[in-house]
N, C-alpha and C positions, 0 to 999 in steps of 0.2 A: 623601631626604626627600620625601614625598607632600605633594600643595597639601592631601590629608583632613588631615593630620596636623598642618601649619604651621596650617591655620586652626581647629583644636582650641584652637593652643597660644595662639594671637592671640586668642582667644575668650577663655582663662584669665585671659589678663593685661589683658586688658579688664574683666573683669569684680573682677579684683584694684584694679584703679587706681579704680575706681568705689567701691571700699570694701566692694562684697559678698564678700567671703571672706577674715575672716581669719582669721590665721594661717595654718595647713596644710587649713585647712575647705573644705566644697565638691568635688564635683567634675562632671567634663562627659563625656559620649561622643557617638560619633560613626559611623553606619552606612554602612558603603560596601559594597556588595554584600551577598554572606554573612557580613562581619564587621564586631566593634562595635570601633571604638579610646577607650579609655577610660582616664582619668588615674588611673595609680599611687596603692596605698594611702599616706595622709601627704601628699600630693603637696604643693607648694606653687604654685596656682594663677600666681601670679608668673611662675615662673621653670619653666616646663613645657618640655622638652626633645620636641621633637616625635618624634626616633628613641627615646626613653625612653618611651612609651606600651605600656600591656598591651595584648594582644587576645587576643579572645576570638570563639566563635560564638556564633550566636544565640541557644542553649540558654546559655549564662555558660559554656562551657568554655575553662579559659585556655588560650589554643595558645602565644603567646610576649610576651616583654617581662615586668617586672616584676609584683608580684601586684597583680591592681587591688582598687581600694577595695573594705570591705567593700561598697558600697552599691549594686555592681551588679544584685543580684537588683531591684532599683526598675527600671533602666534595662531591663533584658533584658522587664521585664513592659511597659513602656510602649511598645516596641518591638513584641510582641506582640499589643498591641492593636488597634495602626494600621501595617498595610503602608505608607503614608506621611509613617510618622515618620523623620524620620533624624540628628535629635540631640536629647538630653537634658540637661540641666543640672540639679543639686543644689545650693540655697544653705543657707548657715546664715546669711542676709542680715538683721540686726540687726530690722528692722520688722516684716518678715513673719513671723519666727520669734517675737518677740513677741505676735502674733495669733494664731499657734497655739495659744495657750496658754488661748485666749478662749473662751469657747461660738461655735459655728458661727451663721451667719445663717441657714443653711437644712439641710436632709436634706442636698441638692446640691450647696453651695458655703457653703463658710466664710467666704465675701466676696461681700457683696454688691455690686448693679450701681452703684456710687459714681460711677463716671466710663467713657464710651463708651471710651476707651481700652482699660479693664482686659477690658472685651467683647470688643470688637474683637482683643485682641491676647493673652490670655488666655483667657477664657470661664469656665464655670462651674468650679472650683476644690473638691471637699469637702476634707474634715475626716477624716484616716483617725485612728485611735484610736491611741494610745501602743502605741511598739513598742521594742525596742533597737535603734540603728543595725546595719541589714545584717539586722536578721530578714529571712527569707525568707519568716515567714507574711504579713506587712504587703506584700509584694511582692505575692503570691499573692491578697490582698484587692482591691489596688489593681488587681490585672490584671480579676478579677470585678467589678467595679463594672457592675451593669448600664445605665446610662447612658453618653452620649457624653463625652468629658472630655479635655483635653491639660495637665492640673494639678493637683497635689492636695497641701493641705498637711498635714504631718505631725506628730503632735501633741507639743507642748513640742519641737519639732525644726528645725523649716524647708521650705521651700517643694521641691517637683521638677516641673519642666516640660517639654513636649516640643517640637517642631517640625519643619519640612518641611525646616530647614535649618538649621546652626549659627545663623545670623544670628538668624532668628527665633524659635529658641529662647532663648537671650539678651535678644533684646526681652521676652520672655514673662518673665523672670525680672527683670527690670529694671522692667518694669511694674506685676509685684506686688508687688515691694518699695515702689514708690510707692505705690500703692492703697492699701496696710498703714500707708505712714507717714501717711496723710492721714484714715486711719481712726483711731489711735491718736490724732491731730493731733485730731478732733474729739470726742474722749469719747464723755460719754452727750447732749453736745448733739444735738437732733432733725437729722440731716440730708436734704436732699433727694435720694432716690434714682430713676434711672433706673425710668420705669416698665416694666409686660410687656412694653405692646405697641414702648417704645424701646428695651430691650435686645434683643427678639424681633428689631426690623428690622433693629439694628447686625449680630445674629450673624448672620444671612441674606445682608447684604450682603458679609459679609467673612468667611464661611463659619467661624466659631467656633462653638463649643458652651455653648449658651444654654439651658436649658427645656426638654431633648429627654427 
């Protein structure tokens, strides 16, 4: 068993115990060299058997282990986009997936700048258009976005994010579930958002995609 593999699986059940994934929902990959390890179709994020993980290459071709989730064509695109992504996560995280369902705040991002946090550790987020889970065209959409982005939520679906590491992927995914729940938490009351020129400085400092 690989330390990529055990802290895929550590990631799953972390994110399980946190309450984002239930049931069999959700899933996570993870790039090490020319290959993605990515949690089995059904999976149950819980209980991830780190030698039980599909792989696949960079194109989605399965080379071995079980068949992964439909919703690889998401991961292989975000992979594609940045040389320095090297893990993805898919939630169907109860808050965020509720916000999908919302009108977007902007062309950009479905979530506005609420909290330095969601900036910093997230960035700009759009809004991709309803698709079936595991379309390929929605994949194919999200790879074309011509803006900078490590997140985009999915509509009536839930959130996918990427990162430089499992760890901070994760954060990313845990961040925008709060940001949603505090969005949701405030209705249609006025609230005070992050302005340009403070989102602009947060994503510069801490190298997110903001405004680009």
């Amino acid at each position: 068993m690989s330390d990529v593999r055990a802290g895929l699986a550590a990631a799953g059940a972390h994110l399980a115990a946190l309450g984002l994934s239930p049931g069999s929902s959700g899933n996570l990959s993870v790039r090490d060299g020319g290959l993605l390890y990515i949690t089995p179709t059904g999976a149950d994020l819980s209980r991830l058997d780190p030698d039980g993980l599909s792989v696949l290459d960079q194109d989605g071709t399965h080379l071995e282990g079980p068949r992964p989730s439909k919703e690889f064509p998401l991961h292989t695109a975000l992979y594609r986009r940045d040389a320095a992504t090297r893990a993805v996560v898919h939630l169907h995280s109860r808050h965020a997936a509720a916000l999908s369902c919302l009108p977007p705040w902007s062309g950009r991002s479905a979530v506005p700048p609420l909290t330095p946090y969601f900036v910093m550790r997230v960035g700009q987020t759009p809004l991709l258009p309803y698709a079936p889970p595991g379309d390929p065209g929605q994949a194919e959409e999200l790879e074309r976005l011509p803006f900078p982005l490590r997140a985009a939520l999915l509509q009536n679906h839930g959130p996918v994010v990427s990162g430089v590491s499992v760890r901070a992927a994760v954060d990313a995914a845990v961040e925008i579930e709060e940001v949603s729940a505090l969005l949701l938490a405030l209705g249609d009351r006025p609230a005070r958002l992050l302005t340009d020129e403070e989102a602009g400085e947060l994503a510069r400092r801490y190298g997110s995609c903001w405004g680009e």
